[in-house]
N, C-alpha and C positions, 0 to 999 in steps of 0.2 A: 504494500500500500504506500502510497505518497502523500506523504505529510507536511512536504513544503506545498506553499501556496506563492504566486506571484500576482504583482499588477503592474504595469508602467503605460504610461502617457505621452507622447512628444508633443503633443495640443496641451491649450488651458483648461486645467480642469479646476472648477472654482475661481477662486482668485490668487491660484499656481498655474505659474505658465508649463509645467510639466511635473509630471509625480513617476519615482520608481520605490515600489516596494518588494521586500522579499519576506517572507515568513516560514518558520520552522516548527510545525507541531510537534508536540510531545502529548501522549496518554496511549491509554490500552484499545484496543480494535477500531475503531472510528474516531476518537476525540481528538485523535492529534491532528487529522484528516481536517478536522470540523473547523477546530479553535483558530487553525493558519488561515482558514477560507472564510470562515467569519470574519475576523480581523481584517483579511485583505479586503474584502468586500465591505466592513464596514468605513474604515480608513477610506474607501473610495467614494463612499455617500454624504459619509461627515465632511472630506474636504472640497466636496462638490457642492453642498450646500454651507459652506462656511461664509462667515462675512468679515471678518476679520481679515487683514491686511497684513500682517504680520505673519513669516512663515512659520517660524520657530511656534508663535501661538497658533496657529494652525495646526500642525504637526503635532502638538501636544494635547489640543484642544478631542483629534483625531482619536491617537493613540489610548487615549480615555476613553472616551467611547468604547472602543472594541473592548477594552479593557471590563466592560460594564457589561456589556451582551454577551462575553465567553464566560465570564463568570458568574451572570445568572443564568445561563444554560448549565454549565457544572454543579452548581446550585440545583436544578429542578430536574435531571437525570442522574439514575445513581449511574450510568453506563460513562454519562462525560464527567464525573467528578474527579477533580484533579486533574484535568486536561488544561494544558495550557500549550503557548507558543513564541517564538525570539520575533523580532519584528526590526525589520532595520529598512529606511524610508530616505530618503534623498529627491531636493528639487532644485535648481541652475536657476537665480536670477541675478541679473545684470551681473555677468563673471564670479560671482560667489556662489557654493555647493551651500546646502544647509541641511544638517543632517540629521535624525534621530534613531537611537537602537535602545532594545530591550534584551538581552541574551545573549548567545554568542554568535546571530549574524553576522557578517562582517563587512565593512563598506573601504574599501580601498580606494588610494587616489593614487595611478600610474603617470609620472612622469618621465625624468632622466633616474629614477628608482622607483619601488615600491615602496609606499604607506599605509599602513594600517592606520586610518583615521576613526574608527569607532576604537570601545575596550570592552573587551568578553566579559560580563557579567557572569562569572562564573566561578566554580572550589578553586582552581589551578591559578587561575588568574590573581585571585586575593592572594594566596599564598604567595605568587611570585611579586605582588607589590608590598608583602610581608618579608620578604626575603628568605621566603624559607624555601624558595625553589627557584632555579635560573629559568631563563624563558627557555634554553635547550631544554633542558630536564620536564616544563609543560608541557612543550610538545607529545611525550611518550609518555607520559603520567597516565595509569589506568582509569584515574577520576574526569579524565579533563573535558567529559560531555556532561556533566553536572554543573546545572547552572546556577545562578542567586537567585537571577530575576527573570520573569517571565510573562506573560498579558495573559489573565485571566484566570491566575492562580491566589491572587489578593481581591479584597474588593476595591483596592486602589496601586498604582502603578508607579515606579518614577521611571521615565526616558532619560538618557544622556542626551544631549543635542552641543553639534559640532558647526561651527561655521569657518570655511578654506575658500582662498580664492582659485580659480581653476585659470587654464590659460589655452592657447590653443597648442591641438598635439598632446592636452593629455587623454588619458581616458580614465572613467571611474568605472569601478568592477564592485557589485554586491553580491551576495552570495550565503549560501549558506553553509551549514560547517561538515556538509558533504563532499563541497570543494576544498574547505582550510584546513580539513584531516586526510586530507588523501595525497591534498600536491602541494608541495612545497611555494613561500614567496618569491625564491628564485624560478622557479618550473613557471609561475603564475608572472611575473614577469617577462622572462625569456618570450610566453607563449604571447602575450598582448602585445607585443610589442615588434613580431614579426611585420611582415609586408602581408598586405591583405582583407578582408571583410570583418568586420565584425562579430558576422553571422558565425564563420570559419573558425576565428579565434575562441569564441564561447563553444563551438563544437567540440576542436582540440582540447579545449578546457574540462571540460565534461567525459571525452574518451581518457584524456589521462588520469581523471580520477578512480575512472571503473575501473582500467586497467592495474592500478595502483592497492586495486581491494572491494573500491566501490562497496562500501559498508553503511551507506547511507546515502538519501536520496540528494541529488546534488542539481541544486538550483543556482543560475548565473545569470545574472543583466550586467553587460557590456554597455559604457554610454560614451559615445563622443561627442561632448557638448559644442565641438565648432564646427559642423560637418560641412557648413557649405558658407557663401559669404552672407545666406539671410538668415543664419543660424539658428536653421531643421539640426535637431539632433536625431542622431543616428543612435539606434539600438542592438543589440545583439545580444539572441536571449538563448 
């Protein structure tokens, strides 16, 4: 079963000139299915009917929502109780990224390197900003799919929100942690950064993760936010 959910926009949706989301379910037979597609589809009505001007409040305003409807669903089935889901959200106005995550989606920003611009909400991750574990040593940590934070596991949520300026030539990669446990930041560089399609690079991206183990479902949006000079952004999912 596939328990990520995606959505992304290159039109205004609301009053975002474009939205990319990605989400990662977690629970048993269906909820994890549920909690990522609830979320993504809520996250796309709330910021379709938002009035606010403000991304970061948008985005937040969003995130709560979904936050409210998976967890009174888990609330009123005992089958979705304790289901919940990562959520990591990203939108481009006037050359700045703006960004929000919940778990340990992940939202990269590839330019002349790769950046991990979210942080894992996660056991491994506290630990390594406790110093009780190096970021090599997280990598291969048995724990390190166990999260803090999640949408719809509380009756209330906190998001991180991030804001980068972007330039042209780079690309942003979100993803879920079916791609950031299987391929390496060097391999997820290397590959983005070839000659070629968007389409292509998020393919490869996705082949070297299965090839690698493929132990989870591996979800990728690919953005190049200067694709042409009336700046259509190009996707690749």
């Amino acid at each position: 079963m596939n328990q990520d959910s995606l959505f992304y926009s290159e039109t205004p949706l609301g009053n975002l000139p474009n939205l990319f989301v990605v989400a990662d379910g977690m629970g048993g037979h269906s909820a994890g299915d549920y909690a990522s597609s609830c979320t993504v589809k809520t996250i796309e009505n709330e910021v379709m009917l938002n009035e606010e001007t403000e991304p970061i409040k948008i985005m937040k305003q969003a995130i709560e929502a979904a936050n409210t409807e998976v967890y009174k669903k888990a609330l009123s089935e005992p089958a979705y109780s304790g289901m919940g889901t990562t959520v990591v959200m990203g939108t481009i106005i006037d050359d700045v990224l703006y960004i929000a995550n919940v778990g340990d989606s992940r939202l990269y920003l590839i330019d002349d390197e790769i950046t991990q611009i979210t942080k894992d909400h996660s056991y491994v991750e506290e630990m390594v900003q406790n110093g009780k574990l190096t970021a090599e040593e997280a990598k291969v940590h048995p724990d390190k799919n166990i999260i803090t934070r999640a949408v719809g596991v509380l009756d209330t949520v906190t998001a991180d929100f991030f804001e980068v300026d972007v330039r042209e030539d780079d690309r942003i990669l979100l993803c879920s942690d079916g791609l950031s446990n299987m391929v390496s930041d060097e391999e997820i560089f290397r590959i983005v950064r070839e000659e070629g399609a968007l389409d292509d690079h998020a393919d490869k991206l996705i082949k070297l993760a299965n090839h690698n183990g493929g132990k989870d479902n591996i979800t990728v949006i690919l953005v190049d936010p200067f694709f042409d000079e009336n700046g259509v952004i190009e996707v690749g999912r």
